[in-house]
C-alpha positions as CSV (number, residue, x, y, z in Angstrom):
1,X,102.0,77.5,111.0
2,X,103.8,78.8,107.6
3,X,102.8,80.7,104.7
4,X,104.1,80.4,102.1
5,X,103.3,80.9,98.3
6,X,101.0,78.9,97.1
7,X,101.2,75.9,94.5
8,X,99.5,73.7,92.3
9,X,99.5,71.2,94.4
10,X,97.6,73.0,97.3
11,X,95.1,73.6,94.7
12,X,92.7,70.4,95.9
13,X,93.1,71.8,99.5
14,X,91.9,75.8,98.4
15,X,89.4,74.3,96.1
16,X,87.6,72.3,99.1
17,X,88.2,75.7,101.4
18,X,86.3,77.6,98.8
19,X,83.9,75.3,97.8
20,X,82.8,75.2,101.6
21,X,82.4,79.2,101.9
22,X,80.4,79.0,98.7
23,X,78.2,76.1,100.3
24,X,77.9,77.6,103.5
25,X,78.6,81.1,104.3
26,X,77.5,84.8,102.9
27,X,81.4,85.2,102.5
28,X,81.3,84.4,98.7
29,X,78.2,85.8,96.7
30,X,78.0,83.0,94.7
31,X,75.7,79.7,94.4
32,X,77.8,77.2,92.5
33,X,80.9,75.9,93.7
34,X,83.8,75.9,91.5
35,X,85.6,73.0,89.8
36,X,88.8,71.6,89.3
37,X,89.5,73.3,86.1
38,X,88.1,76.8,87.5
39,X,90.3,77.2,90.3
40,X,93.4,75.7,88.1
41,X,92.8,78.5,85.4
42,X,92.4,81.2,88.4
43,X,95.6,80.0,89.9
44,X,97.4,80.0,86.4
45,X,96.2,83.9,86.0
46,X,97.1,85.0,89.2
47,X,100.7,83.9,88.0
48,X,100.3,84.8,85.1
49,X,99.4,88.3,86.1
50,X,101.9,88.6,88.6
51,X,99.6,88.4,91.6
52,X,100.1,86.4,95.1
53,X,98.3,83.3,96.6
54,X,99.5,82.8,100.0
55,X,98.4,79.8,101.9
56,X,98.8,78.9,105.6
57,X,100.1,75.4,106.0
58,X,100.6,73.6,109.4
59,X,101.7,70.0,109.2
60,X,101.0,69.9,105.3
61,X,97.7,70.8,105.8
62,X,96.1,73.8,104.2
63,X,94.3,76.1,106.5
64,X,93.7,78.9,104.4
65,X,94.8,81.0,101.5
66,X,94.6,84.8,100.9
67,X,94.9,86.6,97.5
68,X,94.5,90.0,95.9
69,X,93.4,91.1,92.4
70,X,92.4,94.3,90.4
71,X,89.9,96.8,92.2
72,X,88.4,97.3,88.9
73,X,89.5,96.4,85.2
74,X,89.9,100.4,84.0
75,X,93.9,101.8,83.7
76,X,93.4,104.6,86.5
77,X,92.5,101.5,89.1
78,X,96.9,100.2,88.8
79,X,97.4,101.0,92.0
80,X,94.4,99.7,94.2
81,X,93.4,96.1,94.9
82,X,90.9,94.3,96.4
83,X,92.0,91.4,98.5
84,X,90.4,87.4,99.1
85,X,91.0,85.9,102.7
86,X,89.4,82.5,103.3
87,X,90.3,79.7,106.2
88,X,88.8,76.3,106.3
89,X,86.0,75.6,108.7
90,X,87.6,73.5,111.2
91,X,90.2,76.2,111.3
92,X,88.6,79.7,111.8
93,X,88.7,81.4,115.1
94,X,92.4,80.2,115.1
95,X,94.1,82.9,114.0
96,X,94.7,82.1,110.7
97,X,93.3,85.6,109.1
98,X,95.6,87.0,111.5
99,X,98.9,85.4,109.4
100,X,97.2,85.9,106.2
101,X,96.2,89.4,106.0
102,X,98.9,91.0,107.0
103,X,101.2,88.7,104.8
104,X,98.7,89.9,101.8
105,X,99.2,93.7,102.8
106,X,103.0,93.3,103.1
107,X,102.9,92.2,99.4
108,X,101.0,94.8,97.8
109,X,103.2,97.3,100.3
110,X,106.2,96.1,98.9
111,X,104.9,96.3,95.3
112,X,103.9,99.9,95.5
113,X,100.2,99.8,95.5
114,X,98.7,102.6,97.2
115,X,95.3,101.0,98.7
116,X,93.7,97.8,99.6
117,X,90.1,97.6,99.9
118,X,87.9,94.5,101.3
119,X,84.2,94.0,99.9
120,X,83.0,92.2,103.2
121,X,79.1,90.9,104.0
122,X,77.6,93.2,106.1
123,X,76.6,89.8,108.9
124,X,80.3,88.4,108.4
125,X,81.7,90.1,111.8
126,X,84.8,87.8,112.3
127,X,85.8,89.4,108.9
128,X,85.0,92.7,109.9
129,X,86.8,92.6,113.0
130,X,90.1,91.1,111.3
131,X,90.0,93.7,108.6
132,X,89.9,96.7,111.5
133,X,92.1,95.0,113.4
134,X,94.8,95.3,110.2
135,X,93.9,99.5,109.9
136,X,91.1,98.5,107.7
137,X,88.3,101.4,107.9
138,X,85.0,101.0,106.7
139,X,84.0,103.2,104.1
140,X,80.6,102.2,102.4
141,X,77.9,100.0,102.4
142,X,75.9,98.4,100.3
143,X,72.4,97.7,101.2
144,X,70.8,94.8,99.1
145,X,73.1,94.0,96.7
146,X,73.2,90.7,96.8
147,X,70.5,87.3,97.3
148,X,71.2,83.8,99.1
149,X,70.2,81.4,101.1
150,X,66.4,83.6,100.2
151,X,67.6,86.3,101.9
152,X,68.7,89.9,101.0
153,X,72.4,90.7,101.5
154,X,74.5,94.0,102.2
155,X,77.8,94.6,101.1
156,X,80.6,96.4,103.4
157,X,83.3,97.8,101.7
158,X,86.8,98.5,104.0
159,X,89.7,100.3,102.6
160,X,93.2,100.3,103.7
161,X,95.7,103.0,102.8
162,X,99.3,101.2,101.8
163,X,101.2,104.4,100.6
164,X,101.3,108.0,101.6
165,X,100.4,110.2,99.1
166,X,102.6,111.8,96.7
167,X,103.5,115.4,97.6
């Protein structure tokens, strides 16, 4: 298993990843599935902004892809982020989060930014448990902040220091 940077042409593979989570899983709090224009133009402004996509390929197929973007639009946010981990269906409980996380941390390590916080559903304990297992420590929760599949959803934030502190 590799990862590597991601390309346009593993874009068909992430969009079908995503698209699944969307489908199928609290993961994503949202009820359409994108298209193949949306994820090109997110692809193009991660670039475009500098930011990573990591995928983890094994035989040329895509078994998941990891990200990280802005914490929140507003100047005094620069240096924290808020990161994307998702693994295809037929590959979860494999160890794929395991490469891709910790990958994703090194990045925004090596760039400078001071911390990395995961908004994770509350019932999504194999995404919980990777996060810890990475230093990730939970640090709020959301009750009822979001509504699928008819239900009522809470939101777990994690937070993961990257930087000490400036004396």
């Amino acid at each position: 298993m590799d990862v590597r940077d991601a390309n346009e042409s593993d874009l068909a593979a992430m969009l079908a990843i995503y698209n699944d989570v969307v489908l199928t899983t609290t993961a994503i709090y949202d009820y359409q599935p994108r298209s193949s224009e949306q994820q090109l133009a997110w692809f193009r402004a991660k670039r475009d902004q500098d930011l990573p996509v990591l995928v983890a390929e094994s035989d040329g197929a895509i078994a998941g892809f990891a990200s990280y973007g802005p914490f929140r639009p507003w100047p005094a946010y620069l240096y924290s982020v808020e990161n994307s981990v998702y693994v295809a269906a037929d590959w979860r409980g494999r160890g794929i989060g395991s490469l891709l996380l910790p990958a994703i941390i090194q990045h925004a390590a090596d760039r400078g930014l001071h911390t990395m916080i995961a908004g994770i559903d509350a019932t999504n304990e194999a995404s919980l448990r990777l996060h810890r297992k990475f230093g990730f420590e939970p640090v709020a929760q959301f009750r009822e902040v979001g509504w699928k599949f008819e239900r009522w959803l809470d939101l777990t934030f994690l937070q993961r220091m990257l930087q000490k502190a400036a004396a």
